[in-house]
TIVO-2410 file (N, C-alpha, C; in nm, 3 decimals):
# residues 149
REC num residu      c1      c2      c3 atome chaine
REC   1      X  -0.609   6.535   5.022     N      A
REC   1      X  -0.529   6.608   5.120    CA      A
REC   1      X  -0.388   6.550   5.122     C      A
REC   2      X  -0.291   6.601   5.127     N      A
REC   2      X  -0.171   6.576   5.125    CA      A
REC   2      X  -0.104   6.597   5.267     C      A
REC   3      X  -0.084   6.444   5.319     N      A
REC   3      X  -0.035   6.416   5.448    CA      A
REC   3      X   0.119   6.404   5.452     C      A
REC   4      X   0.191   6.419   5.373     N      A
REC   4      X   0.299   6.368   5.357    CA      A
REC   4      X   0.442   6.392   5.465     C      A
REC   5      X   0.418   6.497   5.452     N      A
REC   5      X   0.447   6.589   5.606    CA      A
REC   5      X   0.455   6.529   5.728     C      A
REC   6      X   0.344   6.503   5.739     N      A
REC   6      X   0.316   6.454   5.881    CA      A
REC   6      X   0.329   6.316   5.847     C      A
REC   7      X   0.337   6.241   5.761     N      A
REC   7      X   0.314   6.114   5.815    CA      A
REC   7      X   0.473   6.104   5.794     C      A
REC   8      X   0.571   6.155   5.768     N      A
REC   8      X   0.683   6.146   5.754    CA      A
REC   8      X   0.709   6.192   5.882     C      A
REC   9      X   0.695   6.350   6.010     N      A
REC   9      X   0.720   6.319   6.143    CA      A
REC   9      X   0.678   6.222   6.258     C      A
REC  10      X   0.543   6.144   6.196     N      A
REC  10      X   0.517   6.041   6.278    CA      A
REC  10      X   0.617   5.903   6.255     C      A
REC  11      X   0.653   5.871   6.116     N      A
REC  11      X   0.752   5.791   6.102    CA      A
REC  11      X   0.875   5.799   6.211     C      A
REC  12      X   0.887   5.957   6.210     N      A
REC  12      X   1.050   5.964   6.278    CA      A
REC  12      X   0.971   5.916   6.428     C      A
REC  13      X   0.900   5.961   6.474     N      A
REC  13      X   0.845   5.969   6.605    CA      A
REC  13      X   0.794   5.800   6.664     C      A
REC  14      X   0.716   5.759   6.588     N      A
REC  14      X   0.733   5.629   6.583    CA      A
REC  14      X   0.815   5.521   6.543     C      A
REC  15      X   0.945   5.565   6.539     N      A
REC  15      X   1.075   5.506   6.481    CA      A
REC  15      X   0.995   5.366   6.362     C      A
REC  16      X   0.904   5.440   6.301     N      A
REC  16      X   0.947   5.311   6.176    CA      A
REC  16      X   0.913   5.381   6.037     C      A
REC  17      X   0.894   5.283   5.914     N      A
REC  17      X   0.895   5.322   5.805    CA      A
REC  17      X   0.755   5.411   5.746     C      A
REC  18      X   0.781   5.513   5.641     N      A
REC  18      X   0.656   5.573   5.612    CA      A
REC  18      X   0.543   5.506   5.594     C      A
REC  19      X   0.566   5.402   5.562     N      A
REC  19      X   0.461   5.258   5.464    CA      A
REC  19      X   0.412   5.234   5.606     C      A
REC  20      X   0.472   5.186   5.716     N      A
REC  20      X   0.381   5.149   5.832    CA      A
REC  20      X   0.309   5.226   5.880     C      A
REC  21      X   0.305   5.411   5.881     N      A
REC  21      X   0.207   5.482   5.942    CA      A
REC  21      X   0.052   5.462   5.923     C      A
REC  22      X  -0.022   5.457   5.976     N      A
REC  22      X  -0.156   5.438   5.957    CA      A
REC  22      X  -0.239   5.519   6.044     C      A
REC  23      X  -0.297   5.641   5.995     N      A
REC  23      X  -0.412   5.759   6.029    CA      A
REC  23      X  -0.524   5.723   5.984     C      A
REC  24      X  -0.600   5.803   6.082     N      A
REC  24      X  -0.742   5.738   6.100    CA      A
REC  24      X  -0.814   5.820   5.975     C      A
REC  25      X  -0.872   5.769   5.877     N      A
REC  25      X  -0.929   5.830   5.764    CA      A
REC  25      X  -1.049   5.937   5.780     C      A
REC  26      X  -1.142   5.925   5.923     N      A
REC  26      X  -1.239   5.964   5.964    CA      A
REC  26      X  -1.171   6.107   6.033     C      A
REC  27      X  -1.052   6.132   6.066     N      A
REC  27      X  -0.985   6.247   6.091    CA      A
REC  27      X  -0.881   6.306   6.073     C      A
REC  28      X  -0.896   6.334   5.879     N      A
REC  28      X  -0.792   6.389   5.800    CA      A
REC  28      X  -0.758   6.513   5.855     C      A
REC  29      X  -0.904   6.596   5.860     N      A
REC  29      X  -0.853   6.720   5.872    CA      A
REC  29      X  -0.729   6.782   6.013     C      A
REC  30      X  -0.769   6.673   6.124     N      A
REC  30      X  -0.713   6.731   6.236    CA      A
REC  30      X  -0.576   6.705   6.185     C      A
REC  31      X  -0.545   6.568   6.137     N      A
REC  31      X  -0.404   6.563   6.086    CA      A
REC  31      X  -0.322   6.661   5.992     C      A
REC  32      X  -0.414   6.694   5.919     N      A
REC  32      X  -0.352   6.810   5.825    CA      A
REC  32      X  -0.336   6.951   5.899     C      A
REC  33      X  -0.454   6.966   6.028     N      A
REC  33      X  -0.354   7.113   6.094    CA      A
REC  33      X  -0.275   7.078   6.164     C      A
REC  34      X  -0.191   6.927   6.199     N      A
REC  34      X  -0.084   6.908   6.258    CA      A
REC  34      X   0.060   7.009   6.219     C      A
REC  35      X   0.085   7.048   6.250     N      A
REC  35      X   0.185   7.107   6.139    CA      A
REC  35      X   0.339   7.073   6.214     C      A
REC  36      X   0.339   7.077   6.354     N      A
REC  36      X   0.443   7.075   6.401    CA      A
REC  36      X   0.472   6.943   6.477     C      A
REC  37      X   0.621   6.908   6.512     N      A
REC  37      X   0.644   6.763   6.582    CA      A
REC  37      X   0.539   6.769   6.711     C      A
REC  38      X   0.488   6.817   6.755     N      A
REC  38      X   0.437   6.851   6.887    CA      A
REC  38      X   0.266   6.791   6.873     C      A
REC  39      X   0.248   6.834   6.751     N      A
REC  39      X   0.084   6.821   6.733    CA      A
REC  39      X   0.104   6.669   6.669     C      A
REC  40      X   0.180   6.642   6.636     N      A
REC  40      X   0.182   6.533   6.562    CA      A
REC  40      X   0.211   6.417   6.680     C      A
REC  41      X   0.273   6.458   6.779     N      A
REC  41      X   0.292   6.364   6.898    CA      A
REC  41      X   0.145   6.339   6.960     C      A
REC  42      X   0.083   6.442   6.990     N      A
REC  42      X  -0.073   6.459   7.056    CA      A
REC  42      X  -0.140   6.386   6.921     C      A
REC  43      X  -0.149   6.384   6.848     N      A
REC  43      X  -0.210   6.292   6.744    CA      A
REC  43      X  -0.181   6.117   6.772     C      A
REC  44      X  -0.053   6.112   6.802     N      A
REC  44      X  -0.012   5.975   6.843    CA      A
REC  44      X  -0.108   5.909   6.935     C      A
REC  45      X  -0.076   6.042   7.102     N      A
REC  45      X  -0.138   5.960   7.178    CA      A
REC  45      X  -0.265   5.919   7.177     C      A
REC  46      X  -0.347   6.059   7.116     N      A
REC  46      X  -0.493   5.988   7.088    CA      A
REC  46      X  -0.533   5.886   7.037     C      A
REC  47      X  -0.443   5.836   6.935     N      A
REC  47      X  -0.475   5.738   6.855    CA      A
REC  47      X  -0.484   5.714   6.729     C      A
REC  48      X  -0.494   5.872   6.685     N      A
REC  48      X  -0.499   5.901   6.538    CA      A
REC  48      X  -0.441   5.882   6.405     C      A
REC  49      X  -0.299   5.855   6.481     N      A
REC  49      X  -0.168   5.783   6.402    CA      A
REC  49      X  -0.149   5.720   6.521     C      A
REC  50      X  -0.087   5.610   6.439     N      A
REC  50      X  -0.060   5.487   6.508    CA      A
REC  50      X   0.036   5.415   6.377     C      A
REC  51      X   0.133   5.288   6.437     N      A
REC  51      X   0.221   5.216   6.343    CA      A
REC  51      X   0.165   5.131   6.326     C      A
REC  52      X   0.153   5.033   6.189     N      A
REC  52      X   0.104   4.902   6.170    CA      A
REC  52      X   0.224   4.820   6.231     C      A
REC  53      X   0.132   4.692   6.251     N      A
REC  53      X   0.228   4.613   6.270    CA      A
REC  53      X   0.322   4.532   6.176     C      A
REC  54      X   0.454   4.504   6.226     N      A
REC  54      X   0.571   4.422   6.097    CA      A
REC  54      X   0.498   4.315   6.056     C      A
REC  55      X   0.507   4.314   5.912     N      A
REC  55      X   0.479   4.190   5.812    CA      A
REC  55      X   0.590   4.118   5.846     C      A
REC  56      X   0.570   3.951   5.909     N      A
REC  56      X   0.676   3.849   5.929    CA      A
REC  56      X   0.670   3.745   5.817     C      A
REC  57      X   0.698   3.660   5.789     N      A
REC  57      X   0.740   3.519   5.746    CA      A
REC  57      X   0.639   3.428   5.791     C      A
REC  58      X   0.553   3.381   5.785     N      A
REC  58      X   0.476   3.314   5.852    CA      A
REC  58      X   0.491   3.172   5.855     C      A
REC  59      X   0.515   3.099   5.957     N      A
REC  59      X   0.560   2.962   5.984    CA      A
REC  59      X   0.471   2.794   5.953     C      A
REC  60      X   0.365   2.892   5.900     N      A
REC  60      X   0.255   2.785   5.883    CA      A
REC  60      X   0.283   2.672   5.804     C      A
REC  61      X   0.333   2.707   5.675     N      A
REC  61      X   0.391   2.584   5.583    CA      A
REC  61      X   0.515   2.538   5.648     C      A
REC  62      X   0.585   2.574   5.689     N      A
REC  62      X   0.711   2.542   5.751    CA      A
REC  62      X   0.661   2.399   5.848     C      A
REC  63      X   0.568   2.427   5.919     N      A
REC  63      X   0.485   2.383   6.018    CA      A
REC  63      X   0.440   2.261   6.022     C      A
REC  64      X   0.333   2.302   5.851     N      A
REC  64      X   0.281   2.176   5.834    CA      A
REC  64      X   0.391   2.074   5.729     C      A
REC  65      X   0.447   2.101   5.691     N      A
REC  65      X   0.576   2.032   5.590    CA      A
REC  65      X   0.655   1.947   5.733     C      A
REC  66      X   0.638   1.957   5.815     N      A
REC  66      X   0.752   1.930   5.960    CA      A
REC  66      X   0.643   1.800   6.020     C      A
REC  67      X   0.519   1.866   6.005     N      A
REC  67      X   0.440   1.749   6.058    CA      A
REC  67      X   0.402   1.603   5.994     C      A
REC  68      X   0.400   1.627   5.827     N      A
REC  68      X   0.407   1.523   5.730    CA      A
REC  68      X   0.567   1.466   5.749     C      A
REC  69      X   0.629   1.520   5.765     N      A
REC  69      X   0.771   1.443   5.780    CA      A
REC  69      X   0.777   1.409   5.871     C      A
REC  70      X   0.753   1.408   6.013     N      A
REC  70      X   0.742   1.327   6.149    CA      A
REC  70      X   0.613   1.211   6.124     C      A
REC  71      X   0.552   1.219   6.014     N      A
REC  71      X   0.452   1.129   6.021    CA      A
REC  71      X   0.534   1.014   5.903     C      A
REC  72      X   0.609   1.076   5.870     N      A
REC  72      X   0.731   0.940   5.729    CA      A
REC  72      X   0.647   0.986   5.619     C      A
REC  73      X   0.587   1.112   5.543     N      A
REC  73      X   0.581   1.118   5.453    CA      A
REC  73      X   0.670   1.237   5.385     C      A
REC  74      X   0.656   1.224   5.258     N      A
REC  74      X   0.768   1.293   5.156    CA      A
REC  74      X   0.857   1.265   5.207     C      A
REC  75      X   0.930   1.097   5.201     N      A
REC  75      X   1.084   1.068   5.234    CA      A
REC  75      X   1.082   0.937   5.071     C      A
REC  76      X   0.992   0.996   4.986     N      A
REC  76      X   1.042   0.889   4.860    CA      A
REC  76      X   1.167   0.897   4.787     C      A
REC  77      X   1.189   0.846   4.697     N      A
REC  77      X   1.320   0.816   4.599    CA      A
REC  77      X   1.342   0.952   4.576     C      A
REC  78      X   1.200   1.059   4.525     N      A
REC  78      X   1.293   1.190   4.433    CA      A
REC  78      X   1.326   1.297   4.592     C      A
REC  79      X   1.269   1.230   4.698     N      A
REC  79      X   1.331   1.336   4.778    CA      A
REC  79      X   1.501   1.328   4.871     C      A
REC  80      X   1.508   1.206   4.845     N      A
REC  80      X   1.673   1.174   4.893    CA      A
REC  80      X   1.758   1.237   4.781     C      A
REC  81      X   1.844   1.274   4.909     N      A
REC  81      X   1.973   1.325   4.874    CA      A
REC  81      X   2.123   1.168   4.861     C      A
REC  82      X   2.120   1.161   4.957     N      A
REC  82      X   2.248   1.035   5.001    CA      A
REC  82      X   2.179   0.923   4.964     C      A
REC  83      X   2.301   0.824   4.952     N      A
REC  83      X   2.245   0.712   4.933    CA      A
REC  83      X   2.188   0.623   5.024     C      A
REC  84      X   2.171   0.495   5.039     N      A
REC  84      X   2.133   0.453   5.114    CA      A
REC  84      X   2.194   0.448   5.240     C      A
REC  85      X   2.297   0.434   5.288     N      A
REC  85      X   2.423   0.370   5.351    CA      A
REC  85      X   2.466   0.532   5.404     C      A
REC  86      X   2.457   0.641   5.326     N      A
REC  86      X   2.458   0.737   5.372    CA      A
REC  86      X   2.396   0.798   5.472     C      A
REC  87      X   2.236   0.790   5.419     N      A
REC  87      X   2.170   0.793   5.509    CA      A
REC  87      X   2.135   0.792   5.657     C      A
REC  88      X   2.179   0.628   5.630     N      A
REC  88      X   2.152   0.546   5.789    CA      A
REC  88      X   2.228   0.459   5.707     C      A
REC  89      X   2.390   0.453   5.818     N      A
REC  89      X   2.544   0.372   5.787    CA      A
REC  89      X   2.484   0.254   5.822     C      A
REC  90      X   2.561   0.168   5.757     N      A
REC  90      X   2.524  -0.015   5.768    CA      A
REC  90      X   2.550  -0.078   5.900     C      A
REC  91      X   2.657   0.021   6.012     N      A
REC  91      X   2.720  -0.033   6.054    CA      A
REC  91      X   2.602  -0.034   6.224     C      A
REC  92      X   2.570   0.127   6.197     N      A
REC  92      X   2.409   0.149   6.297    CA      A
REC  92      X   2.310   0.050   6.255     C      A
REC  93      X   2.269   0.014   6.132     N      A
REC  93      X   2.157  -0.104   6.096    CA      A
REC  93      X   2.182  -0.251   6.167     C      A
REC  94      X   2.299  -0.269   6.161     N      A
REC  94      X   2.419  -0.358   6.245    CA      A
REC  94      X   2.371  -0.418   6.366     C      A
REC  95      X   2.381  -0.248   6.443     N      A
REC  95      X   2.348  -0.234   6.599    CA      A
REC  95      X   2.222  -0.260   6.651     C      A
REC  96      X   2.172  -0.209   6.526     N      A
REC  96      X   1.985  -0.213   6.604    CA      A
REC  96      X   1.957  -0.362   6.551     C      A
REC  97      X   2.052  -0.461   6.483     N      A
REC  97      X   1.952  -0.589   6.473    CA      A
REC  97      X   2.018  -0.693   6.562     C      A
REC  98      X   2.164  -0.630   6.628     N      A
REC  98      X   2.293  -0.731   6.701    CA      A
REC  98      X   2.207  -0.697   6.813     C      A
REC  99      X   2.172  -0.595   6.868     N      A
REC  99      X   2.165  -0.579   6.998    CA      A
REC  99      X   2.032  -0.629   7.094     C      A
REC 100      X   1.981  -0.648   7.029     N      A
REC 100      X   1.817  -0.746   7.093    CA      A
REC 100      X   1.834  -0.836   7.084     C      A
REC 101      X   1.934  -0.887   6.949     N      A
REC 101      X   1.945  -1.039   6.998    CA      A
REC 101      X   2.005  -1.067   7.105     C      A
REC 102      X   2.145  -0.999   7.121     N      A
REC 102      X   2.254  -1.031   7.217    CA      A
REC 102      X   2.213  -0.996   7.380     C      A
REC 103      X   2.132  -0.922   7.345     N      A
REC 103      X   2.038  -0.910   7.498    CA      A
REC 103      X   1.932  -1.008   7.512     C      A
REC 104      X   1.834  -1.048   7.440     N      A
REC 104      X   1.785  -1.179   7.462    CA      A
REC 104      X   1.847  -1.339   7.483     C      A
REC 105      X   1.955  -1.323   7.397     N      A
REC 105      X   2.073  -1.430   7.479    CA      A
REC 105      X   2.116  -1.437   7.611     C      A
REC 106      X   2.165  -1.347   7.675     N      A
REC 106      X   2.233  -1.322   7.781    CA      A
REC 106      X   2.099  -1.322   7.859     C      A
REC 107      X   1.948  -1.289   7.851     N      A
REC 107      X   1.816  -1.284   7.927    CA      A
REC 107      X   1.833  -1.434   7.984     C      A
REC 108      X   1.809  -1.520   7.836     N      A
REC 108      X   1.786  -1.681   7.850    CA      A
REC 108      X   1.913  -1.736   7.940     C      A
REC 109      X   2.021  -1.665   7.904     N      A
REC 109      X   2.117  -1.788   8.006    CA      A
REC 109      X   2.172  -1.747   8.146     C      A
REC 110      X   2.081  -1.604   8.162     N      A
REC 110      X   2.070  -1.576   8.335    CA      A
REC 110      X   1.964  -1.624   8.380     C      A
REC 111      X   1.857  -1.629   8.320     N      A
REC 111      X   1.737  -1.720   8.403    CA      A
REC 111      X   1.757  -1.864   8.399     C      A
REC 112      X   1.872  -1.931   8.326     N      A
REC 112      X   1.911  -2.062   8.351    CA      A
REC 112      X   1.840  -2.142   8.226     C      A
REC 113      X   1.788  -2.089   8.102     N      A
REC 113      X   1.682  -2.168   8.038    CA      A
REC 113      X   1.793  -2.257   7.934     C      A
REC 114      X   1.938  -2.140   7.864     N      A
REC 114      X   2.016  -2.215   7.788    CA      A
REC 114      X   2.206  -2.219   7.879     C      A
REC 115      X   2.262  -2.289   7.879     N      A
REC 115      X   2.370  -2.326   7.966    CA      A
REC 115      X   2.483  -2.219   7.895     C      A
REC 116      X   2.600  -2.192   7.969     N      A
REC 116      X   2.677  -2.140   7.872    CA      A
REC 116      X   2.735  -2.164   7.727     C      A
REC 117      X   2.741  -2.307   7.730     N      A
REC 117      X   2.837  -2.376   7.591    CA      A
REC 117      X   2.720  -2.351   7.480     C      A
REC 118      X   2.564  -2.353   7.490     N      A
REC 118      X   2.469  -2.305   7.380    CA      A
REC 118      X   2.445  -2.161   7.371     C      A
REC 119      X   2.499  -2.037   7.481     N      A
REC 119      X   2.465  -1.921   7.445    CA      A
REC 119      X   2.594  -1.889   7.385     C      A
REC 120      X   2.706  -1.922   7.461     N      A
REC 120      X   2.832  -1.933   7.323    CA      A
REC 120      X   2.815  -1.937   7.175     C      A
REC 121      X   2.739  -2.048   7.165     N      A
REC 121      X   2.749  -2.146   7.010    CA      A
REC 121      X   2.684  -2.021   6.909     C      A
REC 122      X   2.517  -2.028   6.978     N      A
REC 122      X   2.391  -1.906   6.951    CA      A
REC 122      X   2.492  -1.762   6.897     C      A
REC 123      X   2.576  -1.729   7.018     N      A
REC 123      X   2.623  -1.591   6.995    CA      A
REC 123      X   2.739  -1.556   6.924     C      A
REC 124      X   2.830  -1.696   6.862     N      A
REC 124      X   2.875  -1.669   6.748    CA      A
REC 124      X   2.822  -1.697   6.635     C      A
REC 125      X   2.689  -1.783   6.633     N      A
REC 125      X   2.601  -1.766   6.545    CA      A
REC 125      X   2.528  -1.622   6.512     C      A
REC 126      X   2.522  -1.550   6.600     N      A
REC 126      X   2.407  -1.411   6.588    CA      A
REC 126      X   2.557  -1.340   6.537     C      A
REC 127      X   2.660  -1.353   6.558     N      A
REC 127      X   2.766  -1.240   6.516    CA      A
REC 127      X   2.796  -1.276   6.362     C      A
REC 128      X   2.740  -1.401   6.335     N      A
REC 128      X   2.773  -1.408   6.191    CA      A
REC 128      X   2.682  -1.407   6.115     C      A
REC 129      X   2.560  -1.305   6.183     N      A
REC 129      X   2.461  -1.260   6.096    CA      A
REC 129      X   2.343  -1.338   6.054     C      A
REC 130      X   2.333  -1.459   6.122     N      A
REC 130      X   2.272  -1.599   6.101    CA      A
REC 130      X   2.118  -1.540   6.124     C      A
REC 131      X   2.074  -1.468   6.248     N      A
REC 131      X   1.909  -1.441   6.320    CA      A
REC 131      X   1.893  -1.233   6.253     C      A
REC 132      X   1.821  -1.231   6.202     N      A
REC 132      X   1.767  -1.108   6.129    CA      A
REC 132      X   1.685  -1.021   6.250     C      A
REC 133      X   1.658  -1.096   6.357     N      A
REC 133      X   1.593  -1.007   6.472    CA      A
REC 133      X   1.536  -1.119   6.574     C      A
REC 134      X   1.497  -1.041   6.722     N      A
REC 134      X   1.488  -1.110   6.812    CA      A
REC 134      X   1.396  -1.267   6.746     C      A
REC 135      X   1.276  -1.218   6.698     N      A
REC 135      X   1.181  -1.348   6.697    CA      A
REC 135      X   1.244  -1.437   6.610     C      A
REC 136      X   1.358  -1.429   6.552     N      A
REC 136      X   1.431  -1.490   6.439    CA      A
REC 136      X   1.487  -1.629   6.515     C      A
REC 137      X   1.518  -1.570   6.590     N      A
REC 137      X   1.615  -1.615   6.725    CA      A
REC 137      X   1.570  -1.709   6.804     C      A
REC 138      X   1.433  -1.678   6.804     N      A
REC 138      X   1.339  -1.722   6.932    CA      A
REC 138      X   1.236  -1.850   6.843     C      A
REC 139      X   1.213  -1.833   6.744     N      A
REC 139      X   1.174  -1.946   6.652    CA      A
REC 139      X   1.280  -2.051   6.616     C      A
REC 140      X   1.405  -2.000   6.587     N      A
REC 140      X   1.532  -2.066   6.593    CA      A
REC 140      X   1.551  -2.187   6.668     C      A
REC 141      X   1.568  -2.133   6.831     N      A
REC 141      X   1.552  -2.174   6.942    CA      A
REC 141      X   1.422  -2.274   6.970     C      A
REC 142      X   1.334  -2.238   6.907     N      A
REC 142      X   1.191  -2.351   6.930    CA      A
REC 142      X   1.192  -2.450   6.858     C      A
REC 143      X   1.221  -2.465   6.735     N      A
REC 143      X   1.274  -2.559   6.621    CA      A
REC 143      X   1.370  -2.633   6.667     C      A
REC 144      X   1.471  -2.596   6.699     N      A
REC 144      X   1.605  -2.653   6.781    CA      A
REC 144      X   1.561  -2.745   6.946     C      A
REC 145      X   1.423  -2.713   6.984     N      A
REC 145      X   1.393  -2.795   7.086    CA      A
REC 145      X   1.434  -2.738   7.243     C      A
REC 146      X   1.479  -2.615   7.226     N      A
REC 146      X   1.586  -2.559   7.340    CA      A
REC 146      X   1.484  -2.457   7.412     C      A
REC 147      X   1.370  -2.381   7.334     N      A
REC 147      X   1.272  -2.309   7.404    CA      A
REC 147      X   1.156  -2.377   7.407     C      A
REC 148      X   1.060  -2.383   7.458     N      A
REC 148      X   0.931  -2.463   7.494    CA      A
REC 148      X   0.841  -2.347   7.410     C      A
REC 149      X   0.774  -2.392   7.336     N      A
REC 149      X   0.666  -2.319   7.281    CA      A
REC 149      X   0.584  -2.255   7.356     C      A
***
């Protein structure tokens, strides 16, 4: 049976493409005495034609590719772009190893444990890169006799 007709006024009627119309196979014939926009509307409401729904993009890989990378995987050698320093600047790597120390300094010599003239000494020591991170610092300090184990 040749619907072509009609499934071309249900297109217009259902504002979408011919490819999305979808008639019920079990009731060709009523569709084929559709003949006019009118019968073809009463076909709609029954149910008989109807639009498929839009084919999207589906987000699933997107999804799971997002979740391996919040977990630190696929960040090896062939997947960088920048270099290192690009990446993550030397000067932020800097910050995150100056700044726990320089706050654990200033901790110790408000609770009174090191005097000013040793958090001085310590904190132009930590600016010249001497302690690699807090416990660096804090073993430093225990060796040196100045923190109590």
């Amino acid at each position: 049976m040749d619907l072509k007709n009609q499934r071309r006024m249900a297109a217009q009627l259902l504002k979408c493409g011919e490819s999305r119309v979808w008639i019920d196979s079990n009731r060709t014939e009523d569709v084929a005495d559709a003949i006019t926009r009118s019968d073809v509307r009463t076909l709609i409401n029954s149910g008989t034609i109807a639009s498929k729904q839009k084919r999207g993009v589906s987000r699933g890989r997107a999804n799971y590719l997002k979740a391996q990378k919040r977990k630190g995987r696929r960040s090896g050698q062939g997947s960088r772009r920048g270099t290192k320093h690009a990446r993550k600047p030397s000067k932020e790597i800097w910050m995150q190893t100056i700044r726990p120390i320089r706050g654990r300094l200033k901790e110790l010599r408000n609770n009174g444990v090191i005097d000013a003239r040793t958090y001085r000494k310590y904190y132009m020591r930590a600016k010249g890169g001497m302690f690699k991170s807090r416990p660096h610092l804090d073993s430093h300090l225990k060796t040196e006799g100045i923190l109590k184990e």
